[in-house]
Legacy VTK file of the C-alpha trace (Angstrom):
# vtk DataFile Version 3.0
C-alpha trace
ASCII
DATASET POLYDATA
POINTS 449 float
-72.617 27.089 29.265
-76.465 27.409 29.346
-76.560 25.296 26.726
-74.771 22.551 27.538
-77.866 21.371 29.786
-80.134 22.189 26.469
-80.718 18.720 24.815
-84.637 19.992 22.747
-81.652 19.434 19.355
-80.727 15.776 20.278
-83.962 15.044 21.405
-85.133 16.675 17.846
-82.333 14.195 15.828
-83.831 11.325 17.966
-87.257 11.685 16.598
-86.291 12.390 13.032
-84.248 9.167 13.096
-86.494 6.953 14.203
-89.356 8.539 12.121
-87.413 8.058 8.886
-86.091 4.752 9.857
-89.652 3.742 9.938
-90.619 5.225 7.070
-87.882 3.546 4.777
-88.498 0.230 5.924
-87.506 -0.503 9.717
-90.262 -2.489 11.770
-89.699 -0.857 14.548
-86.770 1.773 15.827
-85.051 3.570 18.573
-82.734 6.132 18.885
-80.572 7.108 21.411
-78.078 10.541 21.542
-75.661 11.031 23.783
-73.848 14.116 25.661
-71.101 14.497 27.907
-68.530 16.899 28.314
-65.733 17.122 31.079
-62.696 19.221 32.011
-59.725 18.161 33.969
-56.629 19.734 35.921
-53.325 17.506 36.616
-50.909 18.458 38.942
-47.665 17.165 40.060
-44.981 19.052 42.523
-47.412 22.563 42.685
-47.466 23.017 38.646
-49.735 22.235 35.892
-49.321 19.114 34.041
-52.029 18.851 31.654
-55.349 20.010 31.576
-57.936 18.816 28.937
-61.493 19.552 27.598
-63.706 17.419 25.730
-67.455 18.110 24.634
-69.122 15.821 22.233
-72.900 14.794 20.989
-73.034 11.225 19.557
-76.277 9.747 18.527
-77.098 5.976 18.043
-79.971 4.327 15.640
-80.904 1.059 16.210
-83.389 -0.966 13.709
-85.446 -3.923 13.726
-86.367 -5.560 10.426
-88.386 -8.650 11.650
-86.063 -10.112 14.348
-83.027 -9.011 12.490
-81.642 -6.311 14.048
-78.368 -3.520 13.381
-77.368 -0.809 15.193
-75.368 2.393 13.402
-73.913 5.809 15.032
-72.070 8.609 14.229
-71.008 11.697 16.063
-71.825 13.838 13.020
-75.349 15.535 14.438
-75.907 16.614 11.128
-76.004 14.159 9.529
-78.876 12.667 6.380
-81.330 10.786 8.712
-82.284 9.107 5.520
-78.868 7.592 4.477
-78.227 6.619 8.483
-81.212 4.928 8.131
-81.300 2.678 5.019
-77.518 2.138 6.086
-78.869 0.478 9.080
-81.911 -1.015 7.817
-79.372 -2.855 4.632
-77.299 -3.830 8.135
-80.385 -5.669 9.972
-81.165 -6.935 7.091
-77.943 -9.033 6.568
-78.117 -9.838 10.227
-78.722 -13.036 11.429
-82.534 -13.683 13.389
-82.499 -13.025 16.838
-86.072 -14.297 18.182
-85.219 -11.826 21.593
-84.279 -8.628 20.097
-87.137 -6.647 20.241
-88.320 -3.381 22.146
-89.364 -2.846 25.446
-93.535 -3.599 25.845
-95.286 -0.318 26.012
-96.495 -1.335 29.772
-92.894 -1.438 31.075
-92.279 2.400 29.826
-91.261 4.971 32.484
-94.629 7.231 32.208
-92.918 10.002 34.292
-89.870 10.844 35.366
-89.169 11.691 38.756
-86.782 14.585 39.644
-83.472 12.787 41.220
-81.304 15.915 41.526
-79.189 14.961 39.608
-77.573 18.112 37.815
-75.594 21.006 39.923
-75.490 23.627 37.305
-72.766 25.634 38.271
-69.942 23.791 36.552
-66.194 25.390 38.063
-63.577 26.749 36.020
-60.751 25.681 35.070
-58.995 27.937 38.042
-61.264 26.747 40.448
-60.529 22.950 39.358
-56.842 24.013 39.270
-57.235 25.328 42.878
-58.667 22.170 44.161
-55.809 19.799 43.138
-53.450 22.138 43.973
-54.995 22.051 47.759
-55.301 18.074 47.633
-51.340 17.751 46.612
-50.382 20.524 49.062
-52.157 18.471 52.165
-50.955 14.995 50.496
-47.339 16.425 50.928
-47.538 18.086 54.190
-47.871 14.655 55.942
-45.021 13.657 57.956
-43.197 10.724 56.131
-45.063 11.782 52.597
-41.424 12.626 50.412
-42.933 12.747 46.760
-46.679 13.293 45.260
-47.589 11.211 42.046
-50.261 13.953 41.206
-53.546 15.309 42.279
-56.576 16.062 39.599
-60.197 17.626 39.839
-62.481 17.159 37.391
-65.783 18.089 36.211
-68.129 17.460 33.174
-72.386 16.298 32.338
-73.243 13.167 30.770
-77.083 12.313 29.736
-78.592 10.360 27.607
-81.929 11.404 25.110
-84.183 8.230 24.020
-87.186 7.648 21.349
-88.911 4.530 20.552
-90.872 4.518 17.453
-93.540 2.733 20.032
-93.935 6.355 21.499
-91.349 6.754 24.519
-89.636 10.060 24.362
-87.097 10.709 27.589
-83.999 12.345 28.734
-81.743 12.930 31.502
-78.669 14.942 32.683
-76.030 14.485 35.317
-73.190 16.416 36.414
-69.696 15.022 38.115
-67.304 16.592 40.270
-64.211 14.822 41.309
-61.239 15.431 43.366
-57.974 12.778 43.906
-54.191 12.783 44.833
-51.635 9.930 45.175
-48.607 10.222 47.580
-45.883 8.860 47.948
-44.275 7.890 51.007
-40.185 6.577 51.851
-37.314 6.762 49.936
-35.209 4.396 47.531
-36.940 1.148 46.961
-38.465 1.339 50.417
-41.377 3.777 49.038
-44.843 2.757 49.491
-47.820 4.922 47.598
-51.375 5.582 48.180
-54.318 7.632 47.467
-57.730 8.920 48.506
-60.859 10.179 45.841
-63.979 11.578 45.843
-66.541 11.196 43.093
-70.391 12.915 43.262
-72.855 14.192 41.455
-72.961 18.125 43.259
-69.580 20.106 44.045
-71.414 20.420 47.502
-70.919 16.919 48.365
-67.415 16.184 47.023
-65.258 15.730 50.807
-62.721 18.792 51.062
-59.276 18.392 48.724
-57.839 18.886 51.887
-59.296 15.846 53.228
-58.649 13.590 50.657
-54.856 14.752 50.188
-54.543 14.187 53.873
-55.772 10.451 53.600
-53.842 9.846 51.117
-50.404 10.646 52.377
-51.246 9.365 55.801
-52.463 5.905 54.007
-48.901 6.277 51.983
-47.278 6.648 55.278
-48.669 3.659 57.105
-47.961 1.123 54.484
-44.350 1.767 55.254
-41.532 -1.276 56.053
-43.840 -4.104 54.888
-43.638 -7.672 56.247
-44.231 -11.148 54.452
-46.700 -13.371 56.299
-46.849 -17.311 56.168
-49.129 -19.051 53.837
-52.507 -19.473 55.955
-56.029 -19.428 56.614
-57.328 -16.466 58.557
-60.393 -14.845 58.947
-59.656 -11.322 55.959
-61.568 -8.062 56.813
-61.864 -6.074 53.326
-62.136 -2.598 53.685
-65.064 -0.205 53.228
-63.259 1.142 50.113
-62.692 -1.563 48.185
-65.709 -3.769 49.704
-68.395 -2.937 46.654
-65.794 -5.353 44.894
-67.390 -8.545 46.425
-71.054 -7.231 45.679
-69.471 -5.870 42.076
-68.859 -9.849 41.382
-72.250 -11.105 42.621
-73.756 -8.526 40.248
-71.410 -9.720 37.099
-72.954 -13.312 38.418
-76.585 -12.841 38.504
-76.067 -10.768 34.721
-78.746 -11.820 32.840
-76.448 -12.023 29.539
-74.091 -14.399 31.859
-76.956 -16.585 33.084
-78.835 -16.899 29.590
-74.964 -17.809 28.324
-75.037 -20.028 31.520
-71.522 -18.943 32.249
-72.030 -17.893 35.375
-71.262 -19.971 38.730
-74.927 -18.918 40.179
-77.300 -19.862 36.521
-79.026 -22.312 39.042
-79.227 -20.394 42.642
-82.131 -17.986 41.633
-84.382 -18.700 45.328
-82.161 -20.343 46.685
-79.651 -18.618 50.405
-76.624 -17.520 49.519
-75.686 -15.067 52.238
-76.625 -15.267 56.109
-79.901 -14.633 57.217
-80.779 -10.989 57.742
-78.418 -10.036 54.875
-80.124 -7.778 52.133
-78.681 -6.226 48.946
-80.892 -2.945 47.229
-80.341 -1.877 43.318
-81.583 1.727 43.558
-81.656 3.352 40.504
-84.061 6.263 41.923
-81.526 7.348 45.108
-81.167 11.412 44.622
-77.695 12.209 43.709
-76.683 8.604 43.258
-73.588 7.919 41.462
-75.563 6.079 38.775
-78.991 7.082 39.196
-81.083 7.462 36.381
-85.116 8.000 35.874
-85.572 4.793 32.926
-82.757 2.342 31.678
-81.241 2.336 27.883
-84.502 1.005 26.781
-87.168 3.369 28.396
-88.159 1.035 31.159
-88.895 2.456 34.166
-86.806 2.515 37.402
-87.663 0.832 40.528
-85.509 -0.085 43.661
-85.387 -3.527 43.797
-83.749 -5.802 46.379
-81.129 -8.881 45.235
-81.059 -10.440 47.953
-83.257 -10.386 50.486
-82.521 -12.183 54.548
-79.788 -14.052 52.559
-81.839 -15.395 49.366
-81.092 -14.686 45.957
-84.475 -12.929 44.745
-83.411 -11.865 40.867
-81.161 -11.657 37.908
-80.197 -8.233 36.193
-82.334 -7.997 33.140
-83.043 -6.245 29.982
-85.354 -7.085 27.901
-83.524 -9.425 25.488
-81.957 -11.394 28.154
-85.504 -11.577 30.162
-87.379 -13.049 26.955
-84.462 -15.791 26.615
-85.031 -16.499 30.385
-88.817 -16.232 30.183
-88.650 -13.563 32.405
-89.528 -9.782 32.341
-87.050 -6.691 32.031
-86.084 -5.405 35.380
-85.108 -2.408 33.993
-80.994 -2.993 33.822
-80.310 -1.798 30.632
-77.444 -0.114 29.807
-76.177 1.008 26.174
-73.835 3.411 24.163
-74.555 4.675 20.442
-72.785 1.731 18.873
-74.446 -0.945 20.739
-77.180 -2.947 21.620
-78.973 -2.813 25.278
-77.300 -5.141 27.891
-77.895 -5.449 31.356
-75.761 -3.450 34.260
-76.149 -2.716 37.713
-76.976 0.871 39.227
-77.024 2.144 42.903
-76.000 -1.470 44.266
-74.919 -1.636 47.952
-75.291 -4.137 50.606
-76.888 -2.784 53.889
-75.004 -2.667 57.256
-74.959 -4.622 59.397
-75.372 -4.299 63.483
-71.577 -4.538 64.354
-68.671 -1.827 64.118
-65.447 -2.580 62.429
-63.805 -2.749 65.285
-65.684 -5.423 66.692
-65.325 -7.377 63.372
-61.775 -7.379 63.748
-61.780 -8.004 67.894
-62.534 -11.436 68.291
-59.622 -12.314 65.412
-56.350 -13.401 67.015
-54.665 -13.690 63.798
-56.192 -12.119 60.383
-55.634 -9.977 57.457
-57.267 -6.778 56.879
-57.434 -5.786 53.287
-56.997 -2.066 52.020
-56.224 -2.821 48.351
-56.625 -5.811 45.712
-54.553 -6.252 42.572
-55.726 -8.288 39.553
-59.168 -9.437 38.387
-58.368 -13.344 39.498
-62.248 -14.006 39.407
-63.370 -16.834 37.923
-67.158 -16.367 37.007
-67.600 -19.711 35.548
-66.986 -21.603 38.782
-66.654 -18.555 41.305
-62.801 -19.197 41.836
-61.757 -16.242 43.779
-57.808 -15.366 43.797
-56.567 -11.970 44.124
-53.417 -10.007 45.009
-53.886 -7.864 48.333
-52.126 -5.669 50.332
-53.408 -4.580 53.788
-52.478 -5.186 57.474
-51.901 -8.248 59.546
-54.400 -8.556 62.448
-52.938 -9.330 65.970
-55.176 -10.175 68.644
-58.276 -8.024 67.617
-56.212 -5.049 66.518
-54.960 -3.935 62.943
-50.825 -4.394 63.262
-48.227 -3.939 60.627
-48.119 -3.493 57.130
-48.422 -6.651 54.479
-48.024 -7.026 51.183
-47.232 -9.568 48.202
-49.749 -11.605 49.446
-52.835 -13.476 47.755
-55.982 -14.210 48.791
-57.897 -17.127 47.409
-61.617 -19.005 48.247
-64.895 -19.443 45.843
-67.266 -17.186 46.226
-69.920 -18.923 46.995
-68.506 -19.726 50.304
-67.406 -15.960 50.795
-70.481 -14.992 50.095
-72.140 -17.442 53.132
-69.124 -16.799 55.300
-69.704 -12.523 55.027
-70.694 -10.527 57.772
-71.150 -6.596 57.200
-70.036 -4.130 59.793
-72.380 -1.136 60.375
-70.336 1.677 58.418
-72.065 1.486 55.036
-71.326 5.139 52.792
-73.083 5.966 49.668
-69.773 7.018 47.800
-69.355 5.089 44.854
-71.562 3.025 42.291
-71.647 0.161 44.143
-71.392 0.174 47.898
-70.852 -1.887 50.966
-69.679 -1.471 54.700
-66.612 -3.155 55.824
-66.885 -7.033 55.394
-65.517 -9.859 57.580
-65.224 -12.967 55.809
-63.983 -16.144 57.273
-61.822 -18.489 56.546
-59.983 -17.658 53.684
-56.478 -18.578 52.316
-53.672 -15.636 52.613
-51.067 -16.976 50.450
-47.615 -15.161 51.190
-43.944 -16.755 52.257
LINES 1 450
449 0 1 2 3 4 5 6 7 8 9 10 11 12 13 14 15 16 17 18 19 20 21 22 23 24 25 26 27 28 29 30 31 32 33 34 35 36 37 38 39 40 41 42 43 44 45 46 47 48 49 50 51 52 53 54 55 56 57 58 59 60 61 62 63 64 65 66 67 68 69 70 71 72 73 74 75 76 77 78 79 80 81 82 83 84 85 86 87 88 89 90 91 92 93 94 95 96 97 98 99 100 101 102 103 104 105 106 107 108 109 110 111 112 113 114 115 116 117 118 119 120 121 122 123 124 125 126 127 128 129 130 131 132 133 134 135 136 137 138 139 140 141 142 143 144 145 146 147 148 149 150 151 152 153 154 155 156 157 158 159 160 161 162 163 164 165 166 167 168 169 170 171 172 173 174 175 176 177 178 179 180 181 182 183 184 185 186 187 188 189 190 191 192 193 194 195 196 197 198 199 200 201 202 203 204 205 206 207 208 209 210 211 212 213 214 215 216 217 218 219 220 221 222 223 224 225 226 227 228 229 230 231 232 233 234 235 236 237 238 239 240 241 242 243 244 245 246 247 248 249 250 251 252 253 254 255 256 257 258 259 260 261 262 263 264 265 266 267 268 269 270 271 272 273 274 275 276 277 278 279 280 281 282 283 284 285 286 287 288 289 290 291 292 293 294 295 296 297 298 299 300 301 302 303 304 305 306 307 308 309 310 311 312 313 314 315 316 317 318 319 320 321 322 323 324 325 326 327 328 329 330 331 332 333 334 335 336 337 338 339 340 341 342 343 344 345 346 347 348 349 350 351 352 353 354 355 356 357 358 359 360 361 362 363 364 365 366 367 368 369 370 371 372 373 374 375 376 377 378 379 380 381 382 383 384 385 386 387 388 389 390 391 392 393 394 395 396 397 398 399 400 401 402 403 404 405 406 407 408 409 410 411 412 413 414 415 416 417 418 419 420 421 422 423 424 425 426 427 428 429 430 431 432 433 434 435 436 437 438 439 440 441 442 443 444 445 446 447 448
């Protein structure tokens, strides 16, 4: 297993690529190589349904001949450096000029590399994953009104990445992930309703008890039970803590630098300018210890900082690599994100939008009629012109209290207005990549009966 955390080979093949790149003709080179390996347990009614394991080493050149540039990979580690290289070298060569392709400037390289925590070495079993979805399912089905289980999983694997620059940046990373989930089912016939509960992190320690999440599961199951149809309408719509990140998730597809050089995005002109309510601030944190996507330099050696989007309501940056901040006239922020078999492009990290003063339950108490959201169907987002129409299930808000179960519904707005109608409540959780508190957002149109 020791060795598994070992990455002196791929960081070896990295430097060996990008040295004979340059030697057979390549301007300029980088290499990146690529771990991960992950096991996983299935089960449905208390037995085994599959279990998997996966390891693999991939390693990606990229070359620059001029402007031209190509990018090659294989998951052979052994093999010729020189015929990977001329291979990619005949590639840029044939490419068309791209007067932005280029690597990072030598003053934007990370020059350390802080320690994030973000490797728990003691990977489990596979009897020790098996144990923990068998404990999720059991507590998922021990919930009153809970009649079948759609399967419970734990899983575990490392992922890292090794990059060299023939301009002299050598780095690595690791992570580990441990996850735990289970889907009930609650009712009978065609009255059955399902649900779920998950928890992703970096360290087994901080994964919430299968017990827990089997629990939350059913009981969510449960309480989606006899839905009712609302009238078409336009209510203030609470989404939910879990599925809040979404509405930061499409401000950070907005402000992607590749979407704003394109100018396909509905915010290419709102850099500076207040989109959100005063006091409202939104941190990219790619240096948070144990974050779900933390990492010490992006794809193309740059180092990390935490940076804040939006700051007392006012759009402060775009998400940038370096190709994206040369056609902008801008400089990296250090976004990049890339696989073996393609070129850098920019991608959030640790994004979440801070609390806010209020509790959810004083959100929701001033709302005499209202929809609170616990799931969203469909990907009804229009980035273009920020049309926002999705299908939602939650419950219907009576006089400042959650009330029955809805579903079928839509809900539709832009976000642009969303985003200067949103209020955040103050129970904000570092759980997944992107976070946010529960979100209150008025005026919205729940489109049902």
């Amino acid at each position: 297993m020791t060795s598994l955390f070992d990455q002196s080979a791929l960081m070896d093949l990295a430097e060996r690529l990008v040295a004979t790149a340059r030697r057979v003709g390549a301007d300029a080179a980088d290499a990146v190589a690529v771990r991960s390996m992950s096991s996983s347990v299935e089960i449905r009614d208390g037995a085994v349904e599959e279990s998997q394991r996966s390891e693999s080493d991939d390693v990606g050149l990229r070359v620059f001949v001029g402007r031209r540039q190509a990018v090659v990979s294989t998951n052979d580690i052994a093999a010729d450096a020189a015929q990977l290289a001329e291979r990619a070298i005949a590639m840029a060569k044939a490419a068309p000029e791209d007067r932005f392709a280029g690597l990072a400037e030598p003053a934007q390289l990370a020059s350390d590399q802080p320690d994030l925590d973000l490797v728990d070495p003691d990977l489990p079993s596979v009897a020790v994953l098996e144990e923990r979805a068998r404990a999720a399912e059991a507590a998922g089905l021990a919930v009153k009104g809970v009649t079948k289980s759609e399967g419970a999983s734990a899983s575990a694997g490392i992922g890292g990445m090794v990059l060299v620059t023939s301009h002299g940046f050598h780095g690595a990373y690791l992570t580990s992930r441990h996850g735990v989930s289970m889907s009930a089912i609650a009712g009978e016939g065609t009255a059955m309703e399902r649900d779920y509960d998950f928890s992703s992190a970096l360290h087994a320690a901080d994964l919430d008890p299968p017990e827990r999440i089997g629990r939350t599961a059913g009981e969510r199951a449960v309480a989606r039970l006899n839905p009712r149809k609302v009238p078409t309408k336009r209510v203030p719509v609470v989404f939910d803590r879990r599925i809040a990140g979404g509405l930061i998730g499409h401000l950070a597809s907005a402000i992607n630098g590749s979407s704003v050089a394109r100018k396909t995005s509905f915010l290419r002109d709102k850099l500076g300018e207040r989109l959100f309510k005063p006091g409202i601030r939104i941190v990219d944190d790619p240096l948070r210890k144990r974050g779900q996507r933390s990492r010490p330099f992006d794809a193309e050696g740059v180092a990390g900082r935490v940076r804040t989007i939006v700051d007392d309501g006012a759009l402060k940056t775009w998400l940038l690599d370096c190709a994206t901040a040369r056609e902008l006239d801008l400089t990296s922020t250090g976004h990049a994100q890339r696989g073996v078999s393609s070129p850098p492009s920019p991608s959030p990290t640790n994004l979440y939008l801070e609390a806010g003063p209020r509790t959810p339950e004083e959100l929701v108490a001033d709302i005499g009629e209202g929809f609170y959201v616990t799931e969203l169907i469909g990907m009804g987002v229009n980035q273009v012109t920020g049309d926002y129409s999705r299908g939602a299930s939650g419950f219907w808000i009576e006089d400042g209290r959650r009330g029955y179960p809805v579903s079928e519904v839509t809900i539709a707005g832009n976000l642009l207005a969303m985003f200067a109608a949103l209020e955040p409540a103050n129970d904000l959780e570092f759980r997944y990549g992107t976070n946010a508190p529960t979100i209150r957002v008025e005026g919205l149109t729940v489109a049902g009966r």
